[in-house]
PDBQT receptor file of N, H, CA, C and O in Angstrom, charges set to zero:
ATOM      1  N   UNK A   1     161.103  60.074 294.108  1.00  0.00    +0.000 N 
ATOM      2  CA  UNK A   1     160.718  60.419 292.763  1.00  0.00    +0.000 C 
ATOM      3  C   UNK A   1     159.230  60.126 292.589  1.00  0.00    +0.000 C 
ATOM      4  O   UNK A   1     158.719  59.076 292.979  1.00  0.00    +0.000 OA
ATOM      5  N   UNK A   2     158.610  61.039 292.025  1.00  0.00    +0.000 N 
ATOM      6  H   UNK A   2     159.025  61.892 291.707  1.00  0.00    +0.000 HD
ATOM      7  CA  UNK A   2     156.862  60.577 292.115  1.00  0.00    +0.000 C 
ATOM      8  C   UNK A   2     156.694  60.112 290.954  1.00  0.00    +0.000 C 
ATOM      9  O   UNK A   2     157.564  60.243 290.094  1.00  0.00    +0.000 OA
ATOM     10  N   UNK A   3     155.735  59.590 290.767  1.00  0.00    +0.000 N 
ATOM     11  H   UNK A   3     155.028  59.484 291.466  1.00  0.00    +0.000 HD
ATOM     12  CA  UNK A   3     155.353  58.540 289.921  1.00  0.00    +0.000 C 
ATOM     13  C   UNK A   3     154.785  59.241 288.578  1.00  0.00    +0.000 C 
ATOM     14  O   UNK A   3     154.452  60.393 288.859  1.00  0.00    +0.000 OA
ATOM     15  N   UNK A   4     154.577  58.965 287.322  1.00  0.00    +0.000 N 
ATOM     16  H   UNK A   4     154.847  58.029 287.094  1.00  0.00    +0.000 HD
ATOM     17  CA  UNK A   4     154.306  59.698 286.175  1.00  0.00    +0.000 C 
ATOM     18  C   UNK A   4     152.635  59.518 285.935  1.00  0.00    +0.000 C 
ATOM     19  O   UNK A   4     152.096  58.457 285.624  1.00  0.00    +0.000 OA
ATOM     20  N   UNK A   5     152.114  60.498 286.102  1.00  0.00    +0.000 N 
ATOM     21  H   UNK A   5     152.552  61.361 286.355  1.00  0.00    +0.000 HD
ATOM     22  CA  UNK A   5     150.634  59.831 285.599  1.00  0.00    +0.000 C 
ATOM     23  C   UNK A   5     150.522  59.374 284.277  1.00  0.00    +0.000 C 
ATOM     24  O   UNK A   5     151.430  59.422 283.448  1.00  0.00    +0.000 OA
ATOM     25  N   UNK A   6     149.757  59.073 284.153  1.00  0.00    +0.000 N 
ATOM     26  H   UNK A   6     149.019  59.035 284.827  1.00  0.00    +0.000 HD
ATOM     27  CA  UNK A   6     149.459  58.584 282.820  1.00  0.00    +0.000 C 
ATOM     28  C   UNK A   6     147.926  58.852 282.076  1.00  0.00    +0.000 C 
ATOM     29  O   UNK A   6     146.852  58.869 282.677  1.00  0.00    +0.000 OA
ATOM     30  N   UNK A   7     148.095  59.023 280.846  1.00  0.00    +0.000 N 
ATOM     31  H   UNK A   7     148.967  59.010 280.357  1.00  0.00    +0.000 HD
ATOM     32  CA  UNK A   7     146.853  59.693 280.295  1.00  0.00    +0.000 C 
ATOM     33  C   UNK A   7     146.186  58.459 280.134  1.00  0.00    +0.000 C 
ATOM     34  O   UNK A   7     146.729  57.354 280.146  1.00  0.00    +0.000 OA
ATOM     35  N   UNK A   8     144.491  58.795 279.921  1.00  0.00    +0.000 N 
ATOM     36  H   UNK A   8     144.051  59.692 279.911  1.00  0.00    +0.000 HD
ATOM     37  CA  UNK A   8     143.843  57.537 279.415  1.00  0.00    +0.000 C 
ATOM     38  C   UNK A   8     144.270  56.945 278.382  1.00  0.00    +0.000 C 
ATOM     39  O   UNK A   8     144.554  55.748 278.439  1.00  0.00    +0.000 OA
ATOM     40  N   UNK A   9     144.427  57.818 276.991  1.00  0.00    +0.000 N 
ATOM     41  H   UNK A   9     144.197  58.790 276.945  1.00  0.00    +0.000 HD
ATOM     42  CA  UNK A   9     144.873  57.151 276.229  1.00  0.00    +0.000 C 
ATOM     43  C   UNK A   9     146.145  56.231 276.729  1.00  0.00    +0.000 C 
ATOM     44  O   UNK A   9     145.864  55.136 277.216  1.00  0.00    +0.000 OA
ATOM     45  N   UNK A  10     146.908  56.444 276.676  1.00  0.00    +0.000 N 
ATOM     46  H   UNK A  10     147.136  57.333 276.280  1.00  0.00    +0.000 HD
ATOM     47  CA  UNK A  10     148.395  56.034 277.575  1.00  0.00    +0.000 C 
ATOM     48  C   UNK A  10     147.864  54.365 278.064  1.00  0.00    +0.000 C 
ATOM     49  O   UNK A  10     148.242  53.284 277.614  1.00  0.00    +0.000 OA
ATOM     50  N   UNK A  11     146.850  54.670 279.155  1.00  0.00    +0.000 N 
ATOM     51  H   UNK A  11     146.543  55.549 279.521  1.00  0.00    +0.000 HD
ATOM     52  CA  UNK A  11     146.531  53.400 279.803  1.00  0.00    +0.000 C 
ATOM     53  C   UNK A  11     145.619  52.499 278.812  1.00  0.00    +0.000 C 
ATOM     54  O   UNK A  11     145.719  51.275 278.902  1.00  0.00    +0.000 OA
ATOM     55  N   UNK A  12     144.624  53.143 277.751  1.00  0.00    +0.000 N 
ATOM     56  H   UNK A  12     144.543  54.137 277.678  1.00  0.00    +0.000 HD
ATOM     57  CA  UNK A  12     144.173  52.333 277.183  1.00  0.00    +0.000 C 
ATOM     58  C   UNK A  12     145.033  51.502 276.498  1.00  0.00    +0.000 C 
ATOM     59  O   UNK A  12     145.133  50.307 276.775  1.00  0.00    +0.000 OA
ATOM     60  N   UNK A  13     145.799  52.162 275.434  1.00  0.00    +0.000 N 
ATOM     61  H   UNK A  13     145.718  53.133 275.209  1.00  0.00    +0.000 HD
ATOM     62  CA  UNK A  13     147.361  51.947 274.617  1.00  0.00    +0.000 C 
ATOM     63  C   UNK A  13     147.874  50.998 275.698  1.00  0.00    +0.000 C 
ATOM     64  O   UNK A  13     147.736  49.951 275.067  1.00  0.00    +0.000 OA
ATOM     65  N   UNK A  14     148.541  50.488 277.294  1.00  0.00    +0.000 N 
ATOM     66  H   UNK A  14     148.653  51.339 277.807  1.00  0.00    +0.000 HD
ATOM     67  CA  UNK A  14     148.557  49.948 277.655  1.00  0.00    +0.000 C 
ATOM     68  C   UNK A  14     148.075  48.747 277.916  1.00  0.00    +0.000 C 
ATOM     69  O   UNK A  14     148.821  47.793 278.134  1.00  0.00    +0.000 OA
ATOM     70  N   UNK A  15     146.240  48.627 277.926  1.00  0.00    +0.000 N 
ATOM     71  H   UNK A  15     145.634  49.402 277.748  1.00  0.00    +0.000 HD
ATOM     72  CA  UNK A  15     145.977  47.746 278.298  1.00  0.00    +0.000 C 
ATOM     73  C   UNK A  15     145.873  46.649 277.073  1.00  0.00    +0.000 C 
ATOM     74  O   UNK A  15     146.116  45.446 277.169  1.00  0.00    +0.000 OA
ATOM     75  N   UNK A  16     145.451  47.370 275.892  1.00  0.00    +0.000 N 
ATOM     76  H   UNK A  16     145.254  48.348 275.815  1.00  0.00    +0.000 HD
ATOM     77  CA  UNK A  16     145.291  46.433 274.333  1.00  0.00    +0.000 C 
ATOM     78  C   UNK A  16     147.002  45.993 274.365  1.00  0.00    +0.000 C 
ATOM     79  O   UNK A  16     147.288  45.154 273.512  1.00  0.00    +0.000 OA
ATOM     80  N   UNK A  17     147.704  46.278 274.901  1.00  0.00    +0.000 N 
ATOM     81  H   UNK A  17     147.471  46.961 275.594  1.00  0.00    +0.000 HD
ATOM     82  CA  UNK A  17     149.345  45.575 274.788  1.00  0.00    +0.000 C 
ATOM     83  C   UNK A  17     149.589  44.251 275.880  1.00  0.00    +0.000 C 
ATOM     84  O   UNK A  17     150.404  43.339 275.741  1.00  0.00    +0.000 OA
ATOM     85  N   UNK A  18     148.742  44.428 276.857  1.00  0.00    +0.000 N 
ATOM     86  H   UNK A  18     148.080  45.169 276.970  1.00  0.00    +0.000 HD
ATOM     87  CA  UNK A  18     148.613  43.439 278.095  1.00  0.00    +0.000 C 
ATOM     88  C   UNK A  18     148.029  42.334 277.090  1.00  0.00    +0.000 C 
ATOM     89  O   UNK A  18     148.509  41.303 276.618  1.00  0.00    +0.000 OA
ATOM     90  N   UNK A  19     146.700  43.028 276.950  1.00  0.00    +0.000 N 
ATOM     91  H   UNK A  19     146.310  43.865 277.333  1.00  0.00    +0.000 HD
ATOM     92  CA  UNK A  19     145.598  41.904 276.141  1.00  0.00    +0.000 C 
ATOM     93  C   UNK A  19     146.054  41.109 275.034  1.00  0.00    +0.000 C 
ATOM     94  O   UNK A  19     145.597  39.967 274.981  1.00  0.00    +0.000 OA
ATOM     95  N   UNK A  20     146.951  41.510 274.036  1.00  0.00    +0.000 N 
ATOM     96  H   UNK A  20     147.322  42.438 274.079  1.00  0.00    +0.000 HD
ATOM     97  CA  UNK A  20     147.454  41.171 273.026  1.00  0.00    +0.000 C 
ATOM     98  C   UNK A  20     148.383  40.339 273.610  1.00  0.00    +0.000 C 
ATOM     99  O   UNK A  20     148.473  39.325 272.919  1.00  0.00    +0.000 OA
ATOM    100  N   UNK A  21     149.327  40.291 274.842  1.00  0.00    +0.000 N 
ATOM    101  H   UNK A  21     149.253  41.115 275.403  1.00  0.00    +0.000 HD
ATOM    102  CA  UNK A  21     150.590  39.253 275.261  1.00  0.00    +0.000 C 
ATOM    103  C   UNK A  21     149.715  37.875 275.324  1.00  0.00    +0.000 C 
ATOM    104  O   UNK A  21     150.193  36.782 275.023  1.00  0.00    +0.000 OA
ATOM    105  N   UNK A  22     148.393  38.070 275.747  1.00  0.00    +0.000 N 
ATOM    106  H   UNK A  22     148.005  38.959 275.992  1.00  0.00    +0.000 HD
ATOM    107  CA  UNK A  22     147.746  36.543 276.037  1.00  0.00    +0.000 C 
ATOM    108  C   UNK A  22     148.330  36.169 277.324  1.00  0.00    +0.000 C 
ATOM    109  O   UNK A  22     148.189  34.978 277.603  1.00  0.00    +0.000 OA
ATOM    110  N   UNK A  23     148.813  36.730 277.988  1.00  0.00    +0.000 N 
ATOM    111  H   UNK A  23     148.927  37.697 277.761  1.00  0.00    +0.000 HD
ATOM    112  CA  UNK A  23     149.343  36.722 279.884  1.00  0.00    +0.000 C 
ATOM    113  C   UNK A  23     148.333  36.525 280.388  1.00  0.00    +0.000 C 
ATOM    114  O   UNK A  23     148.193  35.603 281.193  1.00  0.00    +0.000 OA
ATOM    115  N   UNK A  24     147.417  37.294 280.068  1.00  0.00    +0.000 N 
ATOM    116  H   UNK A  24     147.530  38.042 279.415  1.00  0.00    +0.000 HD
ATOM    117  CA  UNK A  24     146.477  37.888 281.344  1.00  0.00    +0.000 C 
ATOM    118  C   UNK A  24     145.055  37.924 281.165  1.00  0.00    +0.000 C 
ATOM    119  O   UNK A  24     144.689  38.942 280.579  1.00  0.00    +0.000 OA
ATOM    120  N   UNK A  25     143.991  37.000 281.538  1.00  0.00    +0.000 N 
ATOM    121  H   UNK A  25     144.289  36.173 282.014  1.00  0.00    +0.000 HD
ATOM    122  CA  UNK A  25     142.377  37.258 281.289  1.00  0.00    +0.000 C 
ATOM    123  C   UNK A  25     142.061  38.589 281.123  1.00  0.00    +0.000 C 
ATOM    124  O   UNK A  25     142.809  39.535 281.372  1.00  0.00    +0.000 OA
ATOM    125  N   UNK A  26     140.648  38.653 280.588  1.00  0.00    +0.000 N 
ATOM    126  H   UNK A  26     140.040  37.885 280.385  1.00  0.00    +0.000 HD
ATOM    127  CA  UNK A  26     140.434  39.952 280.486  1.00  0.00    +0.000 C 
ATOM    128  C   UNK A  26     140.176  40.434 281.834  1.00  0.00    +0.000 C 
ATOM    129  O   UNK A  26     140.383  41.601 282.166  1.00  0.00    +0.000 OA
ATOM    130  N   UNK A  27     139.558  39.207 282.893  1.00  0.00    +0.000 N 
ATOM    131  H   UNK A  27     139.390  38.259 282.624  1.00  0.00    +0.000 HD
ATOM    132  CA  UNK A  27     139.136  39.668 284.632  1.00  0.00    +0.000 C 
ATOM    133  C   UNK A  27     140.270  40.515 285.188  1.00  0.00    +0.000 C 
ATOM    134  O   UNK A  27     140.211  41.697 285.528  1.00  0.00    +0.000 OA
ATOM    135  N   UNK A  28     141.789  39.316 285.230  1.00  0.00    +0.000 N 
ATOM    136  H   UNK A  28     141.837  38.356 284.954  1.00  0.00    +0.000 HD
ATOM    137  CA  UNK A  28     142.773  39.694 285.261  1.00  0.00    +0.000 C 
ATOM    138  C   UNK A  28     143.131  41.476 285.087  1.00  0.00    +0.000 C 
ATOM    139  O   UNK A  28     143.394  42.321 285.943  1.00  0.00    +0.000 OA
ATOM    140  N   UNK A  29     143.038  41.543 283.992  1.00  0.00    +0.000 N 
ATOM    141  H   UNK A  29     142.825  40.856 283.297  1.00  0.00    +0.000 HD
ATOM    142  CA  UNK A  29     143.205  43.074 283.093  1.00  0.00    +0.000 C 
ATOM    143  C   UNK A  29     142.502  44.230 283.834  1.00  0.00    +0.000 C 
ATOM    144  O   UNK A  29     142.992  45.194 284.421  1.00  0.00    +0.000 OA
ATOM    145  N   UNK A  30     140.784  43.742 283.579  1.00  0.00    +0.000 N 
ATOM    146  H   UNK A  30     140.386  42.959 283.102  1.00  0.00    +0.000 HD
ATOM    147  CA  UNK A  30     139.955  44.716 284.107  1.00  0.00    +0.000 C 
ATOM    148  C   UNK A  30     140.659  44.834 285.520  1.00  0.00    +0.000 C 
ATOM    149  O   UNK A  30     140.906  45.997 285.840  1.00  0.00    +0.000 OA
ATOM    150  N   UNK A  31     140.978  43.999 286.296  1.00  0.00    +0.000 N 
ATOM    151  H   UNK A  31     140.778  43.054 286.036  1.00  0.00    +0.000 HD
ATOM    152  CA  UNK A  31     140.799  44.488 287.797  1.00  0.00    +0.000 C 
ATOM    153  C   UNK A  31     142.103  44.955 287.881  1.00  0.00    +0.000 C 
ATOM    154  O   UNK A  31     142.110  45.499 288.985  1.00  0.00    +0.000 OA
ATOM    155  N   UNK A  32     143.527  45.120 287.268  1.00  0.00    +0.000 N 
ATOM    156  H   UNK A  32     143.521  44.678 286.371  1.00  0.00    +0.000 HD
ATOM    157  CA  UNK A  32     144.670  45.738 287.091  1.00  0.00    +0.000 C 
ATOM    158  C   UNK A  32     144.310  47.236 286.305  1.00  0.00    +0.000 C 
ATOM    159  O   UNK A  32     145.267  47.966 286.046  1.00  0.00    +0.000 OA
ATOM    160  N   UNK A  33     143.447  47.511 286.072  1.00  0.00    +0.000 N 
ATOM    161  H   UNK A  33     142.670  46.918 286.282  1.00  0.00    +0.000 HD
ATOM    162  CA  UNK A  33     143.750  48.971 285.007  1.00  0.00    +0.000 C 
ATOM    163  C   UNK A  33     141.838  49.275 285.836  1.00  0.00    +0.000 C 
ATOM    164  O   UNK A  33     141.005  49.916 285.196  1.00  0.00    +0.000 OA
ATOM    165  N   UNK A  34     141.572  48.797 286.975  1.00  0.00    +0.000 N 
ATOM    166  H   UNK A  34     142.249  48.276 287.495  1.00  0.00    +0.000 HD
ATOM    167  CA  UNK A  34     140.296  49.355 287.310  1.00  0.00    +0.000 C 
ATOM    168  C   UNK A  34     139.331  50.024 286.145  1.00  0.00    +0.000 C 
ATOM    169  O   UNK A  34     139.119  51.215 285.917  1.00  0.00    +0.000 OA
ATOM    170  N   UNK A  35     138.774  48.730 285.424  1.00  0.00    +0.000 N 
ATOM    171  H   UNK A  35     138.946  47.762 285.609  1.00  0.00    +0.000 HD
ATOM    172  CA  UNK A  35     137.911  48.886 284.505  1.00  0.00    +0.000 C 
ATOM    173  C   UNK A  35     137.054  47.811 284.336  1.00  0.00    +0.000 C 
ATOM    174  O   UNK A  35     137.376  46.631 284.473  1.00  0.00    +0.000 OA
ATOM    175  N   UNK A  36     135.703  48.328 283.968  1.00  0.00    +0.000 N 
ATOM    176  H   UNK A  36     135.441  49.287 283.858  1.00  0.00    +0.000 HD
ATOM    177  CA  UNK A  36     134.571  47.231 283.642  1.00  0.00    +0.000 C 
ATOM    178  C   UNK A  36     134.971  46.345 283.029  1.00  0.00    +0.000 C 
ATOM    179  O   UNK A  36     136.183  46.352 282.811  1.00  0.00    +0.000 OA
ATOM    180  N   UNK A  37     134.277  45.383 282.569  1.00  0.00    +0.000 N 
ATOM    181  H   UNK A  37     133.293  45.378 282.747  1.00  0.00    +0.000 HD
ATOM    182  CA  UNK A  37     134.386  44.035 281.408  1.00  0.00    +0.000 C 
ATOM    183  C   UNK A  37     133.551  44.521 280.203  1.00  0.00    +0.000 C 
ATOM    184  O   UNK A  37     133.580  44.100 279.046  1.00  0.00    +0.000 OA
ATOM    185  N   UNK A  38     132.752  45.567 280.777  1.00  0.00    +0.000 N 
ATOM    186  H   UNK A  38     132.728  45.909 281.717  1.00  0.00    +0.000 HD
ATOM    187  CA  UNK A  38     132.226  45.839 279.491  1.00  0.00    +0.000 C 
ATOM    188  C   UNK A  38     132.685  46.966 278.538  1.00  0.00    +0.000 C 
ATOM    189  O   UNK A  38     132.480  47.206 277.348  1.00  0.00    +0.000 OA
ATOM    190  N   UNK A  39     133.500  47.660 279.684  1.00  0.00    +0.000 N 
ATOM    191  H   UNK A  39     133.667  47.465 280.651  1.00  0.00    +0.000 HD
ATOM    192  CA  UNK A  39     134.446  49.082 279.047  1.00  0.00    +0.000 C 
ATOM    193  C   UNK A  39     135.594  48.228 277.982  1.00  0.00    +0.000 C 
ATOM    194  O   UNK A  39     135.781  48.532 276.804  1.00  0.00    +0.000 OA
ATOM    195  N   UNK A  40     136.396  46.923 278.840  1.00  0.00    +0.000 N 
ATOM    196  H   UNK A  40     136.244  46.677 279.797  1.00  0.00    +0.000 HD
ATOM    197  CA  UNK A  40     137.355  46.568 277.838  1.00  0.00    +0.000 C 
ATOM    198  C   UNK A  40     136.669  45.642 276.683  1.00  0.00    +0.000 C 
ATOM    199  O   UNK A  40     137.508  45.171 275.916  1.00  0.00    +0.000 OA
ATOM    200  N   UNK A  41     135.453  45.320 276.429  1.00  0.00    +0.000 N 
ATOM    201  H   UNK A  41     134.772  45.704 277.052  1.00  0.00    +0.000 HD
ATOM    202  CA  UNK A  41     134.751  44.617 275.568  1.00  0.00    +0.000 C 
ATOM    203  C   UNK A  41     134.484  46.049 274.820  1.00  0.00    +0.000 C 
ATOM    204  O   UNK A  41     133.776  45.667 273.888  1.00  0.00    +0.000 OA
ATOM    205  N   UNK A  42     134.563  46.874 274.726  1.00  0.00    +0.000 N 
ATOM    206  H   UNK A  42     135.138  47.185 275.482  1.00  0.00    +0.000 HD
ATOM    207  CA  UNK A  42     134.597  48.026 273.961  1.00  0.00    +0.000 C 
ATOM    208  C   UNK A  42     135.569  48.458 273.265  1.00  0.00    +0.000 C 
ATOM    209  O   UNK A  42     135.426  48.857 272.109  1.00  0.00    +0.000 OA
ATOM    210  N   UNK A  43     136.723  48.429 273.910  1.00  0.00    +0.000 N 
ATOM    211  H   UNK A  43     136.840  48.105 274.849  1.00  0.00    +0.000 HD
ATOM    212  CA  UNK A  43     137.768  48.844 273.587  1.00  0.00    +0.000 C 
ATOM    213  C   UNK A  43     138.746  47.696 272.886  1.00  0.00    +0.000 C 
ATOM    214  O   UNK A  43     139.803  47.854 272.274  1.00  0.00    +0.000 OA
ATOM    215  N   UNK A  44     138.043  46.536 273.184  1.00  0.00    +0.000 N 
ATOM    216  H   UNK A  44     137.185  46.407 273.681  1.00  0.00    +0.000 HD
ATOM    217  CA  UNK A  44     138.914  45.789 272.292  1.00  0.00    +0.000 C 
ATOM    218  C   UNK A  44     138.397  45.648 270.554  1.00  0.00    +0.000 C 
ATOM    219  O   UNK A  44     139.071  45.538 269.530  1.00  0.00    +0.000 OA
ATOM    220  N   UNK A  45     137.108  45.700 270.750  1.00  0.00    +0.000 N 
ATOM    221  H   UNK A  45     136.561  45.789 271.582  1.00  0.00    +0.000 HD
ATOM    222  CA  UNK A  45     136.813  45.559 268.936  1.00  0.00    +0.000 C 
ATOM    223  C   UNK A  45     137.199  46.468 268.436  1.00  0.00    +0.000 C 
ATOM    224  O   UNK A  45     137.531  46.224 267.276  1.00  0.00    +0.000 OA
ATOM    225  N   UNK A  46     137.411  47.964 268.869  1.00  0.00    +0.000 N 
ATOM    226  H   UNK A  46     137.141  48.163 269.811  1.00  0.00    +0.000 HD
ATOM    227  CA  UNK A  46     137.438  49.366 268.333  1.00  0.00    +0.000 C 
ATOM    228  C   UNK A  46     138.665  48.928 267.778  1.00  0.00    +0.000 C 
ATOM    229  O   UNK A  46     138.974  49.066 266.595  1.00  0.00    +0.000 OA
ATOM    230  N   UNK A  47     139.335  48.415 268.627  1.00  0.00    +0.000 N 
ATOM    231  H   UNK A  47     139.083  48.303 269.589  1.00  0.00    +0.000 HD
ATOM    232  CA  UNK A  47     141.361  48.794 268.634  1.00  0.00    +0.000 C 
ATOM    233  C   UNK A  47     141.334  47.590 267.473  1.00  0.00    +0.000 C 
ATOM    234  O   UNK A  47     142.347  47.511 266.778  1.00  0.00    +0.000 OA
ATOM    235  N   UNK A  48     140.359  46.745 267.242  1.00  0.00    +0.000 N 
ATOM    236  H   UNK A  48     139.537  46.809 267.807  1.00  0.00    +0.000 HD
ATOM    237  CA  UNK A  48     141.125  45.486 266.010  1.00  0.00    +0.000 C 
ATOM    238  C   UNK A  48     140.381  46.353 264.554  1.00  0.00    +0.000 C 
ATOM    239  O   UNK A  48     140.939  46.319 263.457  1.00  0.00    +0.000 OA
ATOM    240  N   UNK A  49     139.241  46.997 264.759  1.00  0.00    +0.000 N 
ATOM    241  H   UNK A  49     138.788  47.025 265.650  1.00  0.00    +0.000 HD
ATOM    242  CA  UNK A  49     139.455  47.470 263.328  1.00  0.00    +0.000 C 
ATOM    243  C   UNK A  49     139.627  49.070 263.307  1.00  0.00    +0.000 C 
ATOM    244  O   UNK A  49     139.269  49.599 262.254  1.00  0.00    +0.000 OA
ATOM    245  N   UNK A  50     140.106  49.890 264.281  1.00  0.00    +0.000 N 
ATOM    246  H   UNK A  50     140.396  49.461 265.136  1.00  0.00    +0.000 HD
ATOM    247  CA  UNK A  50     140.755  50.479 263.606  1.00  0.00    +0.000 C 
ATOM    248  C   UNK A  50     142.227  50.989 264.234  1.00  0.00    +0.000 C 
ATOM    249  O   UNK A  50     142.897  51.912 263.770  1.00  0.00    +0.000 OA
ATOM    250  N   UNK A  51     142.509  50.314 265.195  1.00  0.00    +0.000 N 
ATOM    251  H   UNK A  51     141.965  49.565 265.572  1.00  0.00    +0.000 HD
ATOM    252  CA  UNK A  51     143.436  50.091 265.674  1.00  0.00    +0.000 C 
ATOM    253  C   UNK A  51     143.815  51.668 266.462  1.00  0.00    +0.000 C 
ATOM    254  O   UNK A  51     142.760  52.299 266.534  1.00  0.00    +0.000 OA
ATOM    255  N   UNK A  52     144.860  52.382 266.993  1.00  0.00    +0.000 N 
ATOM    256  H   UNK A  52     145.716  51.870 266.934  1.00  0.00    +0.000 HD
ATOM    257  CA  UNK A  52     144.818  53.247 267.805  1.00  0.00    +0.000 C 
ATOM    258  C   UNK A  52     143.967  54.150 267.882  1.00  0.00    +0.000 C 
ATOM    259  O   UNK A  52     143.586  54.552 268.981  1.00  0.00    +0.000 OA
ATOM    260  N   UNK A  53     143.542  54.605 266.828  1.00  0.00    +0.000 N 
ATOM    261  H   UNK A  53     143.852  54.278 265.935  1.00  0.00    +0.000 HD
ATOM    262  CA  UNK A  53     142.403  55.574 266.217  1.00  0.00    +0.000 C 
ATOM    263  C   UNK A  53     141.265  55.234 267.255  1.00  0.00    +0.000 C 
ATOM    264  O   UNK A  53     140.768  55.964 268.112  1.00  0.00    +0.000 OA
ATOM    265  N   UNK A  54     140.978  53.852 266.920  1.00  0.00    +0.000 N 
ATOM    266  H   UNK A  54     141.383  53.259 266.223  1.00  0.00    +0.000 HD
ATOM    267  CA  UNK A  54     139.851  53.626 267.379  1.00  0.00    +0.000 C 
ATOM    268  C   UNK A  54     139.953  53.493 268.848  1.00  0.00    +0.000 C 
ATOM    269  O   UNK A  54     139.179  52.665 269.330  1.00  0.00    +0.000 OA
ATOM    270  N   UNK A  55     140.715  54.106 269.652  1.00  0.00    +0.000 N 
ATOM    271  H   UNK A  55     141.343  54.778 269.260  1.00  0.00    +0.000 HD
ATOM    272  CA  UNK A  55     140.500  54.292 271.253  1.00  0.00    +0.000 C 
ATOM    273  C   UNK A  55     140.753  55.996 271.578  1.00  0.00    +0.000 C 
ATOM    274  O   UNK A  55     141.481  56.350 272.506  1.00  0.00    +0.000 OA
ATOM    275  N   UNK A  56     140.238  56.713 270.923  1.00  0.00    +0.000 N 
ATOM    276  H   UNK A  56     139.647  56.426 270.169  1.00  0.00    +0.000 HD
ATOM    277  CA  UNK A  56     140.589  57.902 271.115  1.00  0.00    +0.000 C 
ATOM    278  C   UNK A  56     138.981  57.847 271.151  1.00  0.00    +0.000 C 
ATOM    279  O   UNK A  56     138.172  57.019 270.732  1.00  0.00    +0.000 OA
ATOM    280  N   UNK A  57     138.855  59.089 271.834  1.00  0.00    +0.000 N 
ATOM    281  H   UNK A  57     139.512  59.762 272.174  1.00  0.00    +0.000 HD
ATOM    282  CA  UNK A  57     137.273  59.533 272.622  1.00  0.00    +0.000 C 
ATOM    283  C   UNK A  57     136.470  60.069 271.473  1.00  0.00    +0.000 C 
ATOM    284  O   UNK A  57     135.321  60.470 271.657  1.00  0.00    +0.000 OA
TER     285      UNK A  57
């Protein structure tokens, strides 16, 4: 069975759900979803004020 891709959104929506458990550093994160520290330092203020909206392109 092959595997489902997944859209960015999808993975962003993913990763603010990782980030939010408090599991996992952001290093942690970035190097699981192959992304900068400064891409998810982006994506995390967007997503607290305006929440999904604010990770759409």
């Amino acid at each position: 069975m092959p595997y489902k891709e997944r859209t960015t959104m999808e993975q962003k929506v993913e990763f603010i759900c990782e980030w939010r458990t408090q599991k996992y550093s952001i290093t942690e994160l970035c190097k699981a979803f192959k992304i900068s520290h400064h891409t998810s330092y982006k994506f995390i203020p967007r997503f607290e004020k305006e929440r999904i909206k604010g990770l759409k392109e």
